[in-house]
N, C-alpha and C positions, 0 to 999 in steps of 0.2 A: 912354699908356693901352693898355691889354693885354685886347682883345674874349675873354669866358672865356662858354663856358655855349651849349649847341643848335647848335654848330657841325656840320653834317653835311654841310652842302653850302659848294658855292663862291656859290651869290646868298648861305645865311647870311655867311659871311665880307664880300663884300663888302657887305653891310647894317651888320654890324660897323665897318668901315674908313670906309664914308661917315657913319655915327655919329660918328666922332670916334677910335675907336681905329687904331694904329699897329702892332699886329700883334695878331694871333689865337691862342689855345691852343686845343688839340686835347686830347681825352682820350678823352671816352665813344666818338666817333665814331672813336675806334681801338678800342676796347675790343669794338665790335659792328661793324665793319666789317672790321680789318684796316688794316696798312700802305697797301695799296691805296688807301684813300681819301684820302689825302695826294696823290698824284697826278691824282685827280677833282678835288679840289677845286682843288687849283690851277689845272689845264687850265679850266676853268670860269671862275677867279678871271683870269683871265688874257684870256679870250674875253669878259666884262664891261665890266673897265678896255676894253679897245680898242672895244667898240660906246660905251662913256660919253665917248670922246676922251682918256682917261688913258693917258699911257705912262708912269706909275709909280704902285708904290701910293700913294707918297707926296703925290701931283697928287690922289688923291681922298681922302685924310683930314680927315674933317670936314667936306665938301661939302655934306650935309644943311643942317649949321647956317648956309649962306650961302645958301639956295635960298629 
């Protein structure tokens, strides 16, 4: 499953990822940001997974649906 749609930040993405999806598309938020924000969001996505106990994206996909 491929998270599409309001991705601007790294909490969207990882909201995405514990939804169930396994990786995220990007558009508008390059469109109105810039390259740049591909680096935010990750630094973000990244500082998330480690406060949730995940050392991979793949450790929280789909996490919602077990909680």
């Amino acid at each position: 499953i491929i998270g599409v749609g309001g991705i601007f930040s790294g909490d969207d993405a990882f909201e995405m990822i514990k939804a169930g999806s396994s990786a995220v598309q990007l558009y508008t938020s390059l469109v109105f940001e810039g390259p740049s924000i591909i680096k935010n969001i990750k630094r973000r996505l990244s500082h998330l997974l480690r406060l949730g106990g995940f050392r991979s994206v793949k450790e929280a996909v789909g996490i919602d649906n077990y909680r």
